[in-house]
C-alpha positions, 0 to 999 in steps of 0.5 A: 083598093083601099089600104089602112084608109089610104086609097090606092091607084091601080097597080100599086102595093099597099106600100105605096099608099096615097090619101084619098084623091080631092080632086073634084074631077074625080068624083061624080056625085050621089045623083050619078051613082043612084042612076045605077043603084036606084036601091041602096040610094034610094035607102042611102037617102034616108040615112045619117050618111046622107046629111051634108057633112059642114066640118069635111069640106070637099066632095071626098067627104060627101054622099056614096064617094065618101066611103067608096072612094071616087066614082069617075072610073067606075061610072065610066067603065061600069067595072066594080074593080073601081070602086071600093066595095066593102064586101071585097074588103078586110075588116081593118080596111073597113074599119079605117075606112069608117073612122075616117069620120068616126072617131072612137066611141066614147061613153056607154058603148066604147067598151062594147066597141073596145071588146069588139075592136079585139075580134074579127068583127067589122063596124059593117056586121052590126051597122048600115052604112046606107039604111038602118032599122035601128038607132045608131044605123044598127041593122036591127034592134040592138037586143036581136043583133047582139044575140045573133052572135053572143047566147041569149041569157036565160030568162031568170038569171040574176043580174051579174051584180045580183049573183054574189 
């Protein structure tokens, strides 16, 4: 289970947090979990997720694990429950998890990400983590997704600065 980006050995409370485990014995690598999940590895693979990540030495920082945590015990028992799955997951455990690499959007987009930041919506409601339809891993084109939650503005509205 993974709390505040710490992950959490079985049995114990968010307040007995550890990092993420660098043990290389614990990870198994992509090609172990695209054994199973031949569909998201196969989109994975074609992501930005995918690259080799030169700055993050270690395998906690490479391929499916660096998200969802060390795969041994899930690829030996097969049990959901171990390994992180982010459905199962709140948006702040989400969120953390996500900036363990990202760090906080600057330019254009950091007050869209700042306005979101204050909701309950997760990196995961606008972004891929394993495929991407548009830039940036967006799901879809930007135009589209951001009128899923928010009203389409009206055809001919004057711009905000056109209105005074």
């Amino acid at each position: 289970m993974l709390v505040c980006g710490a992950l959490l050995a079985p049995g114990q409370s968010g307040s007995q947090k550890t990092e993420q485990p660098a043990d290389p014995s614990q990870y198994v690598g992509a090609e172990t979990c695209k054994s199973c999940h031949e569909e998201a590895g196969a989109s994975f693979d074609k992501s930005a997720h995918s690259r080799p990540q030169e700055k993050h030495p270690g395998p906690q920082w490479h391929g499916c694990e660096a998200c969802h945590g060390p795969g041994m015990r899930h690829a030996e028992a097969g049990d959901p429950d171990n390994i992180i799955r982010f459905e199962t997951l709140s948006r702040h455990e989400a969120v953390q998890t996500c900036s363990r690499c990202h760090a906080p959007v600057k330019g254009h987009s950091a007050l869209l990400h700042s306005q979101h930041a204050k909701t309950t919506i997760s990196c995961l409601d606008c972004h891929s983590q394993h495929s991407a339809a548009a830039p940036h891993l967006l799901k879809t084109v930007a135009s589209r997704l951001c009128t899923s939650c928010h009203l389409a503005p009206k055809l001919n509205s004057p711009a905000p600065s056109e209105s005074k």
